[in-house]
MMTF fields as JSON, N, C-alpha, C and O atoms, coordinates in Angstrom:
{
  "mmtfVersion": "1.0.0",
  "mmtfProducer": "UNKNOWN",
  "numBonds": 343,
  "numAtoms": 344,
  "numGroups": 86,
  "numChains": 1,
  "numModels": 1,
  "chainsPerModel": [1],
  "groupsPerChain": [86],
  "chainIdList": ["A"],
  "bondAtomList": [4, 2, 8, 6, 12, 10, 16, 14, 20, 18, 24, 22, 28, 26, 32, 30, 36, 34, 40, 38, 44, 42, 48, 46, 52, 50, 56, 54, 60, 58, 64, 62, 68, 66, 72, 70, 76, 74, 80, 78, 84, 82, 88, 86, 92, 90, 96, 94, 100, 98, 104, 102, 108, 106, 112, 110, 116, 114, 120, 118, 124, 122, 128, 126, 132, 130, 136, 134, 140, 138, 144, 142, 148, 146, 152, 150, 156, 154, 160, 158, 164, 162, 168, 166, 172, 170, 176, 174, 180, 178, 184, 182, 188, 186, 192, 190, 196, 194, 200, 198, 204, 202, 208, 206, 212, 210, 216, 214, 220, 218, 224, 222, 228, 226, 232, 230, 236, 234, 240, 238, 244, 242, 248, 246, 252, 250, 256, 254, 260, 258, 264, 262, 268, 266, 272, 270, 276, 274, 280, 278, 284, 282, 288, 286, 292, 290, 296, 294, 300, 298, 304, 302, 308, 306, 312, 310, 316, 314, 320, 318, 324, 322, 328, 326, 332, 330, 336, 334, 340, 338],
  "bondOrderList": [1, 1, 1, 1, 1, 1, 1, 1, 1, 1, 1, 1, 1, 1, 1, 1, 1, 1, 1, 1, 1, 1, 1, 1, 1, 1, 1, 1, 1, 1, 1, 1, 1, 1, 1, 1, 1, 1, 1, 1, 1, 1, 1, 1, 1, 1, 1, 1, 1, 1, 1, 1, 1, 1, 1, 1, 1, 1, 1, 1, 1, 1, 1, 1, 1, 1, 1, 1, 1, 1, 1, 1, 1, 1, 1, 1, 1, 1, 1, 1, 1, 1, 1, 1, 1],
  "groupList": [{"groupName": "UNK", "atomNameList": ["N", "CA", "C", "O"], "elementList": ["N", "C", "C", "O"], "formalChargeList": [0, 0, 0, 0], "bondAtomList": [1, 0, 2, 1, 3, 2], "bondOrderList": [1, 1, 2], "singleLetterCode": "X", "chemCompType": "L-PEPTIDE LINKING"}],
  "groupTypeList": [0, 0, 0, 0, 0, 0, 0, 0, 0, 0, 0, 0, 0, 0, 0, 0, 0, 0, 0, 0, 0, 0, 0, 0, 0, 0, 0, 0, 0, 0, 0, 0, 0, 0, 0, 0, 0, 0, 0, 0, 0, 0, 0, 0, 0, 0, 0, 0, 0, 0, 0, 0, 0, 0, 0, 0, 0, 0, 0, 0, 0, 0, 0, 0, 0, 0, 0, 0, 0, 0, 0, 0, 0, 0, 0, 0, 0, 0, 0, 0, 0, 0, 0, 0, 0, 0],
  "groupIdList": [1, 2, 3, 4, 5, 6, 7, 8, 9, 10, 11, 12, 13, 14, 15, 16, 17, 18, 19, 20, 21, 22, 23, 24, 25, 26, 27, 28, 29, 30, 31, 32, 33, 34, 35, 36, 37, 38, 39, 40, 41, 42, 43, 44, 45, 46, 47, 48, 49, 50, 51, 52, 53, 54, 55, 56, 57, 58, 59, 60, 61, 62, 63, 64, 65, 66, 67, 68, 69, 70, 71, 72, 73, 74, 75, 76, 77, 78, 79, 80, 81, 82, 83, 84, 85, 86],
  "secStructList": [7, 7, 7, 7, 7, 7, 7, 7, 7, 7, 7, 1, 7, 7, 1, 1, 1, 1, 7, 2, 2, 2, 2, 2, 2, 6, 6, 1, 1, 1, 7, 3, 3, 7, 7, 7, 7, 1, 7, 7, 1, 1, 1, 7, 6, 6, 6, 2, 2, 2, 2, 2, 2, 2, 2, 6, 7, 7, 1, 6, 6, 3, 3, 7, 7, 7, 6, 6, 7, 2, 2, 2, 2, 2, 2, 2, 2, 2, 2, 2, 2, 6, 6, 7, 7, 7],
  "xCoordList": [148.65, 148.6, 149.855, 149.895, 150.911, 152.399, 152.026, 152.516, 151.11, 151.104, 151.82, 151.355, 152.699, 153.018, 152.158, 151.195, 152.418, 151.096, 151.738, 152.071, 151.752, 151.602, 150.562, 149.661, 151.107, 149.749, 150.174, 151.268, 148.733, 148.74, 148.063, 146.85, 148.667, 147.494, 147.638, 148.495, 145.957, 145.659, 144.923, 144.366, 144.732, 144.372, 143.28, 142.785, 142.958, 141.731, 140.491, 140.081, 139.795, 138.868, 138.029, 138.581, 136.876, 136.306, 134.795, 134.148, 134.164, 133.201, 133.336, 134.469, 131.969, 131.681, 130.643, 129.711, 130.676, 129.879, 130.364, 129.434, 131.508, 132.106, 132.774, 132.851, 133.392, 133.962, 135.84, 136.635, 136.179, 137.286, 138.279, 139.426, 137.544, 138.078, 138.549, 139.582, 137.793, 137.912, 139.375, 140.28, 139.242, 140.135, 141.656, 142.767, 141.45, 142.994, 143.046, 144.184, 142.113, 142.282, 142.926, 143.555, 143.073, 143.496, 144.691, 145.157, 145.143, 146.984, 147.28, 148.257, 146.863, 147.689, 147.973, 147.038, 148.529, 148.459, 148.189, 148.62, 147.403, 146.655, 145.296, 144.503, 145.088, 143.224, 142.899, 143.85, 141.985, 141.441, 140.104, 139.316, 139.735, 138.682, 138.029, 138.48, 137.112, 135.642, 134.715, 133.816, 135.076, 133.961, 133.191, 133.745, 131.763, 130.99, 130.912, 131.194, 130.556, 129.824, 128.779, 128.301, 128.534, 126.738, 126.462, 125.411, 127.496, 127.739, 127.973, 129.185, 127.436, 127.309, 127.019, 126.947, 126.788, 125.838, 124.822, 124.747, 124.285, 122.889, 122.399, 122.873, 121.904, 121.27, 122.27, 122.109, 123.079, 123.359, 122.848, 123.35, 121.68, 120.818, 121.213, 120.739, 122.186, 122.928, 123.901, 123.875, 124.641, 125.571, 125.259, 125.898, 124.005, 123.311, 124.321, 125.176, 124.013, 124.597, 125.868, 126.297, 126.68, 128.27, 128.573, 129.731, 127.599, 127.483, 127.432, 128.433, 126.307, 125.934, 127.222, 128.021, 127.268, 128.56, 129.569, 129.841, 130.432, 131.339, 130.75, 131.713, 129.7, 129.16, 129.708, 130.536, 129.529, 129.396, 130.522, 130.691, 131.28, 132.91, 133.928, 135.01, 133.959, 134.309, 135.877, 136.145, 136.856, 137.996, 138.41, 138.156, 139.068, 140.086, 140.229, 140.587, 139.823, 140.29, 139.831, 140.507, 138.182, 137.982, 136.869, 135.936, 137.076, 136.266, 135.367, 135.835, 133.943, 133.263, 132.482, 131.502, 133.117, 132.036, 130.886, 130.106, 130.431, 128.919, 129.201, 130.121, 128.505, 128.208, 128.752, 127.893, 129.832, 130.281, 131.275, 131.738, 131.412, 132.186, 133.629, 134.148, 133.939, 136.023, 136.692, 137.813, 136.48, 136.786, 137.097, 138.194, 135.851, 135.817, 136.728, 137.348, 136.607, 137.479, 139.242, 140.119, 139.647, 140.483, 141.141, 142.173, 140.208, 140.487, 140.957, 142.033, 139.807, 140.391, 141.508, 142.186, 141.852, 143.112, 144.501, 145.556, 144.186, 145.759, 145.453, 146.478, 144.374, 144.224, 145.038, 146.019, 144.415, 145.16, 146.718, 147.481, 147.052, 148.488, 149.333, 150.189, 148.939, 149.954, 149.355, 149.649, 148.283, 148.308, 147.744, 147.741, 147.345, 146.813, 145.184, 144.567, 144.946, 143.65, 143.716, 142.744, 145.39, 145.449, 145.446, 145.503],
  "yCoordList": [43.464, 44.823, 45.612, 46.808, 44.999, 45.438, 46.49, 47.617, 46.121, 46.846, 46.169, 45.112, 46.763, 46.456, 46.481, 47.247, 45.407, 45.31, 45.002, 43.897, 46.245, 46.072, 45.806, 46.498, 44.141, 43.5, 44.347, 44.55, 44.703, 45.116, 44.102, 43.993, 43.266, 42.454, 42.825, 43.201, 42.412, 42.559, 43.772, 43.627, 44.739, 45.978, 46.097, 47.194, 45.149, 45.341, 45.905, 46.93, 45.208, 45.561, 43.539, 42.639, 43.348, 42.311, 42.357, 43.177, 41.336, 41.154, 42.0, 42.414, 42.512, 42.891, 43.976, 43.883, 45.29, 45.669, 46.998, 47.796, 47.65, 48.435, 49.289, 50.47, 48.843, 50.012, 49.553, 49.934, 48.8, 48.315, 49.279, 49.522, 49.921, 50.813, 52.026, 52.54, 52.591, 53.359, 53.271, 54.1, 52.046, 52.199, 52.123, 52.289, 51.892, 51.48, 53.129, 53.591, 53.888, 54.893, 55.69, 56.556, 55.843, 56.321, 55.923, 56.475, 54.66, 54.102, 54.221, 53.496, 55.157, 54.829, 56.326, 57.022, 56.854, 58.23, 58.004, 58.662, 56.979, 56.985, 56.444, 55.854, 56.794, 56.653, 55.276, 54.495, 54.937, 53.53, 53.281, 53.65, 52.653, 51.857, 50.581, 49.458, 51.09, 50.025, 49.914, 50.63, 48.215, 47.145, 46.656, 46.232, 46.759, 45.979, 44.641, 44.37, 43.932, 42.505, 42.039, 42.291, 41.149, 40.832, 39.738, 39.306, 39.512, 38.324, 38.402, 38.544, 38.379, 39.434, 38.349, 37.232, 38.74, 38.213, 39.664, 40.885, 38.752, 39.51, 40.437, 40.057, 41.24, 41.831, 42.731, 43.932, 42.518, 42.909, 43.483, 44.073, 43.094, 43.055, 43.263, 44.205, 42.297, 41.296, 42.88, 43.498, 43.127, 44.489, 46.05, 47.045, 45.792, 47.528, 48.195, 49.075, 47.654, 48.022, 48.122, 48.78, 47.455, 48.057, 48.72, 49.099, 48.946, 49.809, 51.106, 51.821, 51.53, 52.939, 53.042, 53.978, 51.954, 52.322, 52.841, 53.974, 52.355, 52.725, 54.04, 54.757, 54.534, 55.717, 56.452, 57.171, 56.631, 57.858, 57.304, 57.175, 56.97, 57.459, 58.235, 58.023, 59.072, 60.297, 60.346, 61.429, 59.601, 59.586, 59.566, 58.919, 60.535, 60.996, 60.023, 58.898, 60.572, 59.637, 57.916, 56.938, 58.029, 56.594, 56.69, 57.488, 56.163, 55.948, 54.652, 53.605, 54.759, 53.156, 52.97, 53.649, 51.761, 51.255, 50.759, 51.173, 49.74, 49.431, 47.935, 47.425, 47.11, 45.772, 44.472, 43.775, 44.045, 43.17, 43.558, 42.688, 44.733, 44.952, 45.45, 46.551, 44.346, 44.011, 43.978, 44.453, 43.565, 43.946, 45.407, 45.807, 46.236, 47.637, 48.506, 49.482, 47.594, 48.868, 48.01, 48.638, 46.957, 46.484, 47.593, 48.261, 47.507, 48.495, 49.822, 50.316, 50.393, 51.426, 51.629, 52.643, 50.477, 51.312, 51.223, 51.811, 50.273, 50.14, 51.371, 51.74, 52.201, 53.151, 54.423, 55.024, 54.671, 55.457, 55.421, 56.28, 53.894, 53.551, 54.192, 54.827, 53.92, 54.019, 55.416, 55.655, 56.471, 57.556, 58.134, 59.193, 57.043, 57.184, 56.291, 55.55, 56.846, 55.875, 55.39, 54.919, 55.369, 54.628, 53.417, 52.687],
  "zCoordList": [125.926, 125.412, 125.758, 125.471, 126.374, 126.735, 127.723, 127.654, 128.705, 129.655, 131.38, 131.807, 132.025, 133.34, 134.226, 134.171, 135.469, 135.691, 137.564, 137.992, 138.325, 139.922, 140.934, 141.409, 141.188, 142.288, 143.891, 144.418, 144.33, 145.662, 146.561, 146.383, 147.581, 148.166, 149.712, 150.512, 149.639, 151.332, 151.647, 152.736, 151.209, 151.358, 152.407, 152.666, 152.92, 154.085, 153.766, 154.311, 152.799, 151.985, 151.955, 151.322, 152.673, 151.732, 151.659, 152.312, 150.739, 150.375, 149.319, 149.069, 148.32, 146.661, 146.721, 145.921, 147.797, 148.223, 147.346, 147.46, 146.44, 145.618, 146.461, 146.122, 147.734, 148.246, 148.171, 149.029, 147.119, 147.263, 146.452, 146.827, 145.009, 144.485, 145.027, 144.598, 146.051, 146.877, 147.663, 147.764, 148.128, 149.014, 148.061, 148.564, 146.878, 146.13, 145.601, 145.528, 145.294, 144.619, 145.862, 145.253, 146.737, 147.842, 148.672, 149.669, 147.93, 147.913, 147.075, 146.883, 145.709, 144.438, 143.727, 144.124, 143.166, 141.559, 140.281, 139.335, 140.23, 139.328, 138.889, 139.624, 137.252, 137.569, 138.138, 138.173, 138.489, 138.76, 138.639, 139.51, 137.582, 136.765, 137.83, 138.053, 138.226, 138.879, 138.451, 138.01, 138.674, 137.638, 138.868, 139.882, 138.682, 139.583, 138.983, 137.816, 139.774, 139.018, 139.792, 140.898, 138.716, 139.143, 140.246, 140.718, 140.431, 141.592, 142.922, 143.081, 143.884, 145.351, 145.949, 145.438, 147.41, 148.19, 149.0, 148.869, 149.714, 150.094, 149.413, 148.343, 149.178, 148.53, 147.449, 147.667, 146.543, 145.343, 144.069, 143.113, 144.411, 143.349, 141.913, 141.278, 141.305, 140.325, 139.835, 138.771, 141.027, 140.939, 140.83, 140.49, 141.267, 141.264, 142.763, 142.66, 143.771, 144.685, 144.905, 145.853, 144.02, 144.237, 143.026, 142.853, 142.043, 141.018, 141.655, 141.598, 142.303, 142.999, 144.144, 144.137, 145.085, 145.614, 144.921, 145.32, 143.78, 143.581, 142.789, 142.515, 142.389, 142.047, 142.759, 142.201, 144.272, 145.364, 145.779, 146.991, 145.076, 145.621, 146.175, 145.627, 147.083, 147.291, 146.929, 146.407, 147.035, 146.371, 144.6, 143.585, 144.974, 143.264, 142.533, 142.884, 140.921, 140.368, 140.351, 140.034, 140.904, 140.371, 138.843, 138.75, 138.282, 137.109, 137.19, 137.636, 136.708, 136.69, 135.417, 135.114, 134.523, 134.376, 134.372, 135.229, 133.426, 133.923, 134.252, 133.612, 135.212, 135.239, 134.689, 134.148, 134.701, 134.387, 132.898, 132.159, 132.741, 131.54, 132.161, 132.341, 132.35, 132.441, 131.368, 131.55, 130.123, 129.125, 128.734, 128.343, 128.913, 128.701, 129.201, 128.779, 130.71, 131.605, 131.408, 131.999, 130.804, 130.55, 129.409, 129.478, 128.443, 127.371, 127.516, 127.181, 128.161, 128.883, 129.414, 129.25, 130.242, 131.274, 130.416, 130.655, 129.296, 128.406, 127.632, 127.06, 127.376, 126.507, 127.408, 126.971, 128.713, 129.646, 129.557, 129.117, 130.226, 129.624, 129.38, 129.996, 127.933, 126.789, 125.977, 124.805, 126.975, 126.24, 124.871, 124.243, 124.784, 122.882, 122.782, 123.547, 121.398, 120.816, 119.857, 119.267, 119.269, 118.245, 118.378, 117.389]
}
């Protein structure tokens, strides 16, 4: 989608519990799109729980989709991007 694309690694963030967005929205200036997924351990309950986590986000600027839609929020962020909906 001719979008640039800066990897951050290591951020001291693990497991799928949704608090990872958090922590990037809070190294970065701009929006940041969180995708839960349905794939967890312990009690996930097939991404409800890092769904609502990344709900009660208290940091700027995070946006969430729903459940396994990476696509969506893929879409999204080239829409942000590049500024437009054409």
């Amino acid at each position: 989608m001719g979008n640039d694309v800066v990897r951050i690694y290591d951020v001291g963030v693990a497991g799928m519990e949704g608090a990872l967005p958090s922590v990037v929205a809070g190294m970065v200036n701009v929006p940041v799109i969180a995708v839960p997924t349905s794939v967890g351990y312990g009690a996930s309950f097939g991404g409800i729980a890092a769904l609502l986590g990344m709900l009660n986000s208290c940091a700027n600027g995070v946006a969430v989709v729903n459940i396994d839609n990476g696509f969506g929020a893929g879409c999204m962020a080239s829409l942000i991007n590049h500024g437009t909906r054409d």
